[in-house]
Backbone bond lengths (Angstrom), bond angles and torsions (degrees), N, CA, C in turn:
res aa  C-N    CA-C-N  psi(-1)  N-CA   C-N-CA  omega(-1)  CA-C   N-CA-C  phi
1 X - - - 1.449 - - 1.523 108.51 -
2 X 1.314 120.53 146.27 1.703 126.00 -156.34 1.600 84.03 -74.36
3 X 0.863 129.65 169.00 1.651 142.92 139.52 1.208 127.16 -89.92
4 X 1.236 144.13 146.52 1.741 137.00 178.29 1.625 107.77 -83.05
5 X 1.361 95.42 140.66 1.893 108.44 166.40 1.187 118.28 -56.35
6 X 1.682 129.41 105.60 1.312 124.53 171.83 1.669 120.31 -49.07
7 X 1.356 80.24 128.56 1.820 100.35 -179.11 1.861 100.53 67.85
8 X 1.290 111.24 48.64 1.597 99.68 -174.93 1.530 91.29 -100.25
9 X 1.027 117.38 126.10 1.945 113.28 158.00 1.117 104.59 -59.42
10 X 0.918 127.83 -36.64 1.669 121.84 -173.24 1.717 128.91 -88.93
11 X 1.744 88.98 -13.33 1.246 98.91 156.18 1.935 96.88 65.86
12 X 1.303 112.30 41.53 1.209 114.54 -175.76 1.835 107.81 -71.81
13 X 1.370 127.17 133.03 1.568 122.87 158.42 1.615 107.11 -47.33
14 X 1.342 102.44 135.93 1.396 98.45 148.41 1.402 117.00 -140.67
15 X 1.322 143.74 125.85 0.997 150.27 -78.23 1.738 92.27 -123.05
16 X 1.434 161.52 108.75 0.931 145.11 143.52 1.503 128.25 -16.89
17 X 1.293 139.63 139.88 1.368 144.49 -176.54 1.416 90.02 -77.01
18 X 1.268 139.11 167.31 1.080 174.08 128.72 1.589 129.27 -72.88
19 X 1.409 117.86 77.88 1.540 111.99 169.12 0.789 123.80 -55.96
20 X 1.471 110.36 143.53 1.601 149.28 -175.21 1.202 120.96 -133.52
21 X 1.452 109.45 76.82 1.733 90.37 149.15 1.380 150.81 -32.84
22 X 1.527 133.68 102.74 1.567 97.85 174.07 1.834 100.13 -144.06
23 X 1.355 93.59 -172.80 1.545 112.66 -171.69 1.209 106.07 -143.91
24 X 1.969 89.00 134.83 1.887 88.31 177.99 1.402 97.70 -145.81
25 X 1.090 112.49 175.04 1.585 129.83 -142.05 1.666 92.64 -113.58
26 X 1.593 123.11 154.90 1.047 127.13 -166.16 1.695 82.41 -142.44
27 X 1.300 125.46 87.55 1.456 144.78 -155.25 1.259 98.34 -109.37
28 X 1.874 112.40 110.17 1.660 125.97 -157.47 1.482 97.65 -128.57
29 X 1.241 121.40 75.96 1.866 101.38 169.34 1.349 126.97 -66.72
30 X 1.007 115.68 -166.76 1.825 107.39 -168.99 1.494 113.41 -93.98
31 X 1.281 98.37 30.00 1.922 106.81 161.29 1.434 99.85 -113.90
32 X 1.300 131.92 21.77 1.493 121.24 -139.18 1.216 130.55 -2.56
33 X 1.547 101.44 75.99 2.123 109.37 -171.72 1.468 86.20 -104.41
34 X 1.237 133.69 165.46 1.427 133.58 -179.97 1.723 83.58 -132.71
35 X 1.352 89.89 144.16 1.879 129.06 179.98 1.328 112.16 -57.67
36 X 1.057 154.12 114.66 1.336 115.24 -165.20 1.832 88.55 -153.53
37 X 1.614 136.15 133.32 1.351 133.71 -162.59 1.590 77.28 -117.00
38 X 1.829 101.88 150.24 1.266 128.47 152.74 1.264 129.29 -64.45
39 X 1.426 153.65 102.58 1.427 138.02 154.42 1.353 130.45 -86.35
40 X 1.312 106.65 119.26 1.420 113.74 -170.76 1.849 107.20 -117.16
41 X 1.568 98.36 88.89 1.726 124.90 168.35 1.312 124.53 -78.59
42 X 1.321 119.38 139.92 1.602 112.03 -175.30 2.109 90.03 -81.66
43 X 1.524 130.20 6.83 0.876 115.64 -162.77 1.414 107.75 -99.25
44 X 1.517 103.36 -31.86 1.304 129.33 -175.05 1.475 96.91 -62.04
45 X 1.729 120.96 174.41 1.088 142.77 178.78 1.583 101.54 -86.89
46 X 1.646 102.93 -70.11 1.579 124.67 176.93 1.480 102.81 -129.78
47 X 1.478 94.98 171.80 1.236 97.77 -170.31 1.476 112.77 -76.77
48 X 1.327 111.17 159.16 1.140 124.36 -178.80 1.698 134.70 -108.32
49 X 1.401 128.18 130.93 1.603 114.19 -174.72 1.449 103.51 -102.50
50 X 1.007 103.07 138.60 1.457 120.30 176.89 1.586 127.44 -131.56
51 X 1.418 122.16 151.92 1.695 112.32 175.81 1.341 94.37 -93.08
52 X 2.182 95.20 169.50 1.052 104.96 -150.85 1.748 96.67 -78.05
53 X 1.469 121.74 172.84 1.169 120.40 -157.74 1.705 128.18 152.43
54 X 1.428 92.54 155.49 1.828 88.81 174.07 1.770 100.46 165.12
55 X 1.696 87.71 -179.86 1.578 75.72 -174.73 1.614 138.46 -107.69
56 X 1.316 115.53 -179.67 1.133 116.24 -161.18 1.666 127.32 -61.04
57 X 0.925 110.55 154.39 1.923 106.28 -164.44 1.592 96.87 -95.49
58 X 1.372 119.75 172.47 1.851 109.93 162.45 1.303 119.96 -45.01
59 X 1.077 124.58 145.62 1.376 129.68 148.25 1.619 99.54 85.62
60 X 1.563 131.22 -22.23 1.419 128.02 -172.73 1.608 119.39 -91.87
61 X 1.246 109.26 178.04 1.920 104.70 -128.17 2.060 73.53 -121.57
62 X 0.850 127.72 156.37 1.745 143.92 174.42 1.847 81.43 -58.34
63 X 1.263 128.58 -70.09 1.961 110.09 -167.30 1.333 93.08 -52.58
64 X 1.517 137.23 -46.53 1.413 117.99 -130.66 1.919 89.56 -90.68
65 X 0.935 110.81 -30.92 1.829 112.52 174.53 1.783 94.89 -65.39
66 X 1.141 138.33 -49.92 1.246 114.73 -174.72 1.157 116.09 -68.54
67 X 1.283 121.29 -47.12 1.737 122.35 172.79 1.785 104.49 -31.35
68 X 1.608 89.60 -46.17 1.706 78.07 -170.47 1.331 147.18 -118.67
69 X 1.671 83.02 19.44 1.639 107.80 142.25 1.286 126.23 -104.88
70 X 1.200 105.72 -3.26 2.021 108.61 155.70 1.437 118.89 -52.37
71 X 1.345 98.02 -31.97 1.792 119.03 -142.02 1.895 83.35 -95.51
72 X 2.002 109.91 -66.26 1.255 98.56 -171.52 1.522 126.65 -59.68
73 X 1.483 125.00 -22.09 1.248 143.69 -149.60 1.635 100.31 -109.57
74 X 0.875 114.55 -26.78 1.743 112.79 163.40 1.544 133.51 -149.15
75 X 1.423 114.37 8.12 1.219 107.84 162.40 1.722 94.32 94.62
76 X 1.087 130.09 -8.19 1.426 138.74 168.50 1.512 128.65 -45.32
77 X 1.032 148.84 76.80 1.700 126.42 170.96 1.692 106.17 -98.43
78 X 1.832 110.84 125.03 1.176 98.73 -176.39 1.996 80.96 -163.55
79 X 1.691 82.87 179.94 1.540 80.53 -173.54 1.345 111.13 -104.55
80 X 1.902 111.33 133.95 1.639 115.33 -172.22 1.204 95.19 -58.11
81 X 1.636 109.73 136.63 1.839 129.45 153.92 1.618 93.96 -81.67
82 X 1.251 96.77 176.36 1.563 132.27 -176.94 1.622 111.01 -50.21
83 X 1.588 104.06 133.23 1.930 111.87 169.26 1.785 94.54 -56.54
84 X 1.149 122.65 134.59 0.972 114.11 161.68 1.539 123.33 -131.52
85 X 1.686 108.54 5.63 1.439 123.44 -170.41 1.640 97.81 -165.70
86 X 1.605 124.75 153.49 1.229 171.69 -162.19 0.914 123.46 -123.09
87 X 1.448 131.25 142.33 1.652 118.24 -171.50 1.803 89.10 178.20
88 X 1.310 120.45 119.50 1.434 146.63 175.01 1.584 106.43 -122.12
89 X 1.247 133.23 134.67 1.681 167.04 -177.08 1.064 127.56 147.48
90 X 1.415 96.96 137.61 1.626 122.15 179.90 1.656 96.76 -70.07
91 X 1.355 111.78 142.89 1.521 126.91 162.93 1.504 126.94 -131.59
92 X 0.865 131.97 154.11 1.509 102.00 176.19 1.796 95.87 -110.63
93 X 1.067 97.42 150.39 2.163 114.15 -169.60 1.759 104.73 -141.40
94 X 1.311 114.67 118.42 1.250 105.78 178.56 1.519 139.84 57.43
95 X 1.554 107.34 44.04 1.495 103.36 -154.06 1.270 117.93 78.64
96 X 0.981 154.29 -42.27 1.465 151.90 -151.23 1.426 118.87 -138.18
97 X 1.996 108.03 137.97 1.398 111.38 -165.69 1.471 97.03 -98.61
98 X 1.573 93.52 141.06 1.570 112.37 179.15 1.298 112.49 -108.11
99 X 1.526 122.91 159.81 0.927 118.78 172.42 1.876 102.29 -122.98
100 X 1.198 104.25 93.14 1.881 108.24 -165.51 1.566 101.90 -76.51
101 X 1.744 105.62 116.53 1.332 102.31 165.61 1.644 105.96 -105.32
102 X 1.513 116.04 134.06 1.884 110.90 -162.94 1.500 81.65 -119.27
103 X 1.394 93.44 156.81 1.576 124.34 166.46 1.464 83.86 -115.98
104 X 1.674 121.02 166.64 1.337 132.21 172.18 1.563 89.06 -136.61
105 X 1.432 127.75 156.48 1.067 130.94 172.60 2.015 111.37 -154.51
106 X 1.294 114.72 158.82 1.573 100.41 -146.36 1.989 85.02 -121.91
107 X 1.568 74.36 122.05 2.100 89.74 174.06 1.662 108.87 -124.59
108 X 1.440 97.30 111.50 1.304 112.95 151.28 1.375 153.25 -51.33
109 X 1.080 145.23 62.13 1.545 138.82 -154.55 1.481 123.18 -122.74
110 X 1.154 121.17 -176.83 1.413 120.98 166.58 1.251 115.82 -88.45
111 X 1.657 143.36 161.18 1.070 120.29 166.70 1.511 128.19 -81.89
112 X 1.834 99.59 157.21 1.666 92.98 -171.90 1.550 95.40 -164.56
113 X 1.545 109.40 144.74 1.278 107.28 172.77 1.404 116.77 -56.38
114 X 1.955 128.01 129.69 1.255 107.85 149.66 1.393 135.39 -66.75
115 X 1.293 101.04 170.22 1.733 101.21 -178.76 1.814 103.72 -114.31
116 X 0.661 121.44 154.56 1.827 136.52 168.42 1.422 92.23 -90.81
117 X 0.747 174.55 109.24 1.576 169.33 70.22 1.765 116.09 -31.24
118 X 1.184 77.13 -48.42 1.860 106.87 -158.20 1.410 111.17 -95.53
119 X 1.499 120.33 -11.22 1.455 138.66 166.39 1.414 119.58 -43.79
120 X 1.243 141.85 132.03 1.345 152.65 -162.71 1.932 95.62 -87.89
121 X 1.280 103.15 152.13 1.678 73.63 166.63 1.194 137.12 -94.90
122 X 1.615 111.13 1.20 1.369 102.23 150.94 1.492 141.25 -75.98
123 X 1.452 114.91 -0.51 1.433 127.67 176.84 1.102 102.52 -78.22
124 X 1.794 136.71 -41.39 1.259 114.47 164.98 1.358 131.77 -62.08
125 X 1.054 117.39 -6.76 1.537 104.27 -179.12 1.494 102.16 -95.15
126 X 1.713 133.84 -9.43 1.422 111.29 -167.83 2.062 92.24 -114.41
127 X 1.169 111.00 -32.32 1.497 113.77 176.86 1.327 99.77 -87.27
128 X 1.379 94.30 121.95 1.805 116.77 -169.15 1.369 100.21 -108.41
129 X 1.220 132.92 -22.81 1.720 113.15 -167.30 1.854 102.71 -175.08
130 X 1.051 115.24 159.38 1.400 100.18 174.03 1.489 103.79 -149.02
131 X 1.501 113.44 169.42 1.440 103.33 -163.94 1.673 105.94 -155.26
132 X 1.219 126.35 144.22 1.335 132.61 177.36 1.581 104.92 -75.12
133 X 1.425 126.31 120.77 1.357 108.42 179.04 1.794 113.98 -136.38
134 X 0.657 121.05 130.46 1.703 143.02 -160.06 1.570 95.67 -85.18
135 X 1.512 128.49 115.15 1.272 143.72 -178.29 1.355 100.90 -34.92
136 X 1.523 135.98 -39.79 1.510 128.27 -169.02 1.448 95.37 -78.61
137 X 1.576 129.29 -44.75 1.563 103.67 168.75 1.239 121.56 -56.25
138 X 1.570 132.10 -59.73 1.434 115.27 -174.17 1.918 119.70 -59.75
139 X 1.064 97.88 -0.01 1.661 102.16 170.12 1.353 121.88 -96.65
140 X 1.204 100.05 -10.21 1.382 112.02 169.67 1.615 129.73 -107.71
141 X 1.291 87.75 -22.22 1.835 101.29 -174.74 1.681 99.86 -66.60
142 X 1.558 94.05 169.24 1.851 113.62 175.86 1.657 94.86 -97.75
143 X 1.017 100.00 -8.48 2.045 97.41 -163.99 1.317 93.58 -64.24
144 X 1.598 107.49 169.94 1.449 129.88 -156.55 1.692 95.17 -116.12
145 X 1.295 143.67 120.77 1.107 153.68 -135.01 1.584 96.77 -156.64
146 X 1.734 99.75 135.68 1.292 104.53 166.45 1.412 106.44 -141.07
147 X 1.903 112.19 132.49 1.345 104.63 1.38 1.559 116.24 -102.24
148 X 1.782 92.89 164.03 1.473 103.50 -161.53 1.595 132.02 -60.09
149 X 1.815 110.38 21.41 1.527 126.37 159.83 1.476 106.67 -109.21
150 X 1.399 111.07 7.31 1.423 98.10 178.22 1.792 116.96 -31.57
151 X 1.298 90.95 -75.42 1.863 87.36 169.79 1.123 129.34 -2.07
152 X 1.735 111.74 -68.12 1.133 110.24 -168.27 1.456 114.61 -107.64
153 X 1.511 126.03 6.31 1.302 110.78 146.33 1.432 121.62 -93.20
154 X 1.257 144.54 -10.65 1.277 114.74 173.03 1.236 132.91 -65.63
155 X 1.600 130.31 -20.66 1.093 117.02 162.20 0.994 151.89 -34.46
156 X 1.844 115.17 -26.25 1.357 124.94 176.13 2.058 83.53 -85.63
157 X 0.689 141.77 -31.28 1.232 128.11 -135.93 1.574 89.91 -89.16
158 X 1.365 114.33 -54.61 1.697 130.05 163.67 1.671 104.26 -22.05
159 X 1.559 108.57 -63.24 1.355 114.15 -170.84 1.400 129.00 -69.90
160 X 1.419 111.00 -16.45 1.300 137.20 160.00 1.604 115.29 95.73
161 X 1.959 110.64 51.34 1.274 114.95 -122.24 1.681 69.33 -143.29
162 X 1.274 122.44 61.36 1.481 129.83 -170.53 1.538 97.12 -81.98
163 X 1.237 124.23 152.68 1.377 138.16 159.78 1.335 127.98 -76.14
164 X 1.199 147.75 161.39 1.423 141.50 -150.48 1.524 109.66 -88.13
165 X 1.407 81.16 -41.82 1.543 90.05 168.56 1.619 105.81 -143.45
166 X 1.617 101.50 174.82 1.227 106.34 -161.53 1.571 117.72 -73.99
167 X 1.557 144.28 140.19 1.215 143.64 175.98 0.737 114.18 -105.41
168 X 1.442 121.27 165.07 1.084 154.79 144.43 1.700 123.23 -1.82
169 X 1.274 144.71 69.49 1.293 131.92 -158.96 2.121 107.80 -90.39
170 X 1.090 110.00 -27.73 1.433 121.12 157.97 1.575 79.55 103.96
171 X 1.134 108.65 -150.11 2.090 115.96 -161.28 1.708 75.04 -130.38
């Protein structure tokens, strides 16, 4: 139910966020390039890269949503590595403001084309392309990355230099 604007004369709704659990994959083939899909939103500024991911269904656990958006989002079956990062912001997606709470979790593989198979049909129309990318490109690129230290945390993550527990990834 909307809530009202403090002190609004007009008593305008404003809309509560909506939590979301989700889980996304930190997708490492054996060049360590990480997976990374384009989103292209009329909400966004520019487009945006993101890992593969989304959120959690009833009853499922932050591994068991990544397993199985590893699986729908690229054709992947492998075994989730370690949470090793956190990440909380509201976005707005489809009409409606979210409030995205992410687990990140770290998958190892060989490289391989994904497949769309397993794609919802609204994921095809906003993920336009996806791309293997090697820590010296995203440290170098102008692209808009989430989240927006990607750059400079994957290196420990590349090196296999995980934290005890999971941090802080910022929005």
């Amino acid at each position: 139910m909307p809530r009202m604007a403090p002190d609004s004369p007009s008593a305008t709704p404003v809309p509560l966020p909506i939590y979301r659990p989700a889980a996304r994959v930190l997708l490492l083939d054996d060049r360590d390039r990480l997976l990374l899909f384009r989103v292209a939103l009329a909400t966004l500024k520019q487009p945006l890269w993101i890992t593969p991911g989304g959120g959690l269904e009833p009853g499922e656990t932050f591994e068991q949503a990544a397993a199985r958006e590893l699986f729908e989002e690229t054709g992947c079956r492998s075994d989730i590595g370690p949470c090793i990062w956190t990440r909380r912001h509201p976005f707005e997606f489809q009409g409606r403001l979210l409030d995205e709470d992410e687990r990140f979790f770290v998958v190892r593989c060989a490289a391989f084309e994904p497949v769309r198979d397993g794609w919802e049909e609204y994921e095809h129309r906003f993920m336009d392309r996806h791309q293997w990318w090697s820590q010296e490109e995203i440290a170098a690129s102008a692209e808009y990355f989430a989240p927006r230290r990607l750059g400079s945390l994957l290196p420990s993550v590349v090196a296999g230099d995980y934290p005890p527990e999971p941090i802080d990834a910022g929005v």
